[in-house]
Each structure stands twice: as C-alpha cells, then as structure tokens.
N, C-alpha and C positions, 0 to 999 in steps of 0.2 A: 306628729307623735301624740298619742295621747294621753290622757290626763294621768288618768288611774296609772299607769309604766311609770313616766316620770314620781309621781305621788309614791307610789314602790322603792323604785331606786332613792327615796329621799329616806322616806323609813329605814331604809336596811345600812345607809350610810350613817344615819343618825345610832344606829343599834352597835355601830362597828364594824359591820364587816364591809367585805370588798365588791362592787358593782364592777361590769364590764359595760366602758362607754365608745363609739367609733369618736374620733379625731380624726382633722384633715390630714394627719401624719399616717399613725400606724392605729391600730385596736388599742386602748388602755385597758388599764387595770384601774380603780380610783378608790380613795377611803377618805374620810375626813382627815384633814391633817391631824387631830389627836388620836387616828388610829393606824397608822401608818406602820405599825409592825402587823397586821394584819398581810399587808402588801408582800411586808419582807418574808415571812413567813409562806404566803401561799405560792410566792417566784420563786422561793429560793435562791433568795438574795442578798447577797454580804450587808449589815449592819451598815458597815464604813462608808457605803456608797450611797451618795446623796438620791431622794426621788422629789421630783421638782413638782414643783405647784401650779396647776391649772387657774388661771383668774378671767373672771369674766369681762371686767373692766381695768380700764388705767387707774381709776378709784381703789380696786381691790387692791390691783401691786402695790401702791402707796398706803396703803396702812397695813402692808407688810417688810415692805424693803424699802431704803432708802434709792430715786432714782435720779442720779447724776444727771447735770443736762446730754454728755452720751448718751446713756440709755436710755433717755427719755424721746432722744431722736430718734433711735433704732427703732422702740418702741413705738413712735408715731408712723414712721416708716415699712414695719412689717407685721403690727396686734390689728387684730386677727392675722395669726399665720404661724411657721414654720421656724418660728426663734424663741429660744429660751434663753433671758441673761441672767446668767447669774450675778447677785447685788448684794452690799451687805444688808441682810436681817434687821429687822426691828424686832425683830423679836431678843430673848434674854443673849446674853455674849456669855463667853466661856471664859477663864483665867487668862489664857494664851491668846484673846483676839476675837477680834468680831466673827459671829458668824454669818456665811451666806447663805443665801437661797436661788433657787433655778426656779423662775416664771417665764410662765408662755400662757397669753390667748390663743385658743385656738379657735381656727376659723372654720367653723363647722357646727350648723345649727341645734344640733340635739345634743351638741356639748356644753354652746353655752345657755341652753334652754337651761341644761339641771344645773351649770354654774350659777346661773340667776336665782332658781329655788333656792340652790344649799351655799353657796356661797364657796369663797376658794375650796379647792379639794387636791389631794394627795393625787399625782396619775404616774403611771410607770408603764411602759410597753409590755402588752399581753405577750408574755413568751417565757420560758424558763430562762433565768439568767446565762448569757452569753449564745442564745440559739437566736435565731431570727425572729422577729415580732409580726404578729398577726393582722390580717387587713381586714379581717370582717369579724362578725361575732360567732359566724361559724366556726371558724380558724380558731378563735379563742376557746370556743366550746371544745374544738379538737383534743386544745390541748390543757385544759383546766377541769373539765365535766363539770358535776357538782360540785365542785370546791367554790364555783361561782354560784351565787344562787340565782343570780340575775344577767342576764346580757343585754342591754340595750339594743335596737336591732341595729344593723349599717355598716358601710362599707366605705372604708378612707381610701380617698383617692388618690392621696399624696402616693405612701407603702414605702418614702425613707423618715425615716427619726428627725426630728428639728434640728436646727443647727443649733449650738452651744456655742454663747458667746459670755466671758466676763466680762463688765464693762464697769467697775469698782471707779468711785470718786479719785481722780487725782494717780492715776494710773492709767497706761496706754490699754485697748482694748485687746482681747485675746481671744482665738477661736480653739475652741476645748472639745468641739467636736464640728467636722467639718458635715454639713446637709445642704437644702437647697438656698439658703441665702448665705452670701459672702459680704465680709465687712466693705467690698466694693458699693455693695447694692442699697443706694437711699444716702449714703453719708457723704 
C-alpha cells in the first residue's frame, strides 16, 4: 500500500468522516470512534445497535475494555482473526450498568497498517443495514458511491461476518453471533 492512500484515509478519519477498508471478514465501513454517527448515518443504521471496534493490538483492547482471563485466551487464540468479544468498557458507564464493547483484530494487512497510523477505529460491514456485506471495495462502491470519499483498495477473503462472542468477567461465555470460530476452537 502506499504511503500517500494510507496518509489520506488518516486525514479524512481525523476530519470525521467515514473511510472504506477490506478486512479478512467482509468490506468495512470505519470512522474514529468519536465519529461513529457518521457510520450510523451513512448505513442506515439503528442508533441502538452497537458498531464494534477494530484494534490493532492486545495493548489497544486493554486500554479500552477490561479483558477477563476468558477473553484473554480467546483473544490469544484467534487476534488476528475472525472474533469479536464483546467486554465491559473502560470507557464512562451509564446509571443502569457498565457498558460493553465489541473488539476484533483483524487479520489483514492494510487494516492493521491504518489501525497502526490512527489507532482503534469504529468498523461496521459495508452494506445497507440488514442486506448483505461487501467483499471488496468495488462492492462497496456499488453500493455507497460518493458518500465514501475514499476506498481502500482489496478484497477479503474470509466474505462471513466474525463470530460474536461475550466473554464478561465472572459469567459463562455466550455466542451472539455465530461465524467462522466456535467456542470449541482454542479453549
């Protein structure tokens, strides 16, 4: 990849808006996590539903979420890859209870080339809410045009969604969305 694309895609997430990056999953969508209604807006996607965070390192998840020794095995067991746990936040809690988050490394080298530049970032499958997600950035362009200004170029190889796993301190583990790894796999 080179410099100037990535140097681009840092800009324009730094500015707010939304960059298209390929993942070994499906096509993303990405914003800084302080712009993350960008996302929701340009998908067409319920407020209420969480969009999970991309980190480049075990470092990153950790001074974001707290990670049980579960998750931390999962974790050791399939980052880089096709898992997302959701864990409680470090970040601010609400009245009612800690909040979580959904992280995943992804394994795929020009995702975490720009995770490296800009640091965790906001991702959610290139697709209109509840249609099928995109595998390359042509796909994405298919169905976003201009509203992206930027596409990373590439093509994921994986073309299912990660698996969605909770894996919360002091609570058994829960699959919230079934993909290519099962709680069989590594634990």
């Amino acid at each position: 990849m080179t410099t100037p694309l990535l140097g681009r895609a840092r800009q324009l997430l730094a500015e707010g808006k939304v960059v298209g990056l390929p993942t070994d999953t499906v096509y993303g969508l990405a914003s800084h996590l302080s712009a993350q209604q960008a996302l929701f807006k340009v998908k067409g996607r319920p407020a209420k539903k969480a969009i999970a965070v991309l980190v480049g390192s075990v470092a990153d998840a950790l001074q974001l979420a707290e990670l049980p020794p579960l998750a931390r095995e999962l974790a050791d067991a399939h980052w880089p890859g096709p898992l997302t746990l959701v864990l409680t936040s470090k970040g601010s809690t609400v009245d009612n209870g800690p909040k979580t988050v959904g992280l995943r490394m992804p394994d795929h080298p020009l995702a975490l080339e720009l995770l490296d530049l800009c640091g965790p970032l906001a991702v959610t499958s290139a697709n209109r809410s509840g249609h099928p997600p995109a595998r390359s950035h042509l796909e994405a362009q298919e169905i976003f045009g201009e509203r992206i200004e930027l596409y990373l170029p590439g093509e994921c190889p994986g073309g299912v969604a990660s698996t969605v796993i909770e894996a919360l301190a002091d609570s058994d583990p829960k699959v919230l969305r079934p993909g290519p790894v099962s709680l069989k796999d590594g634990r």
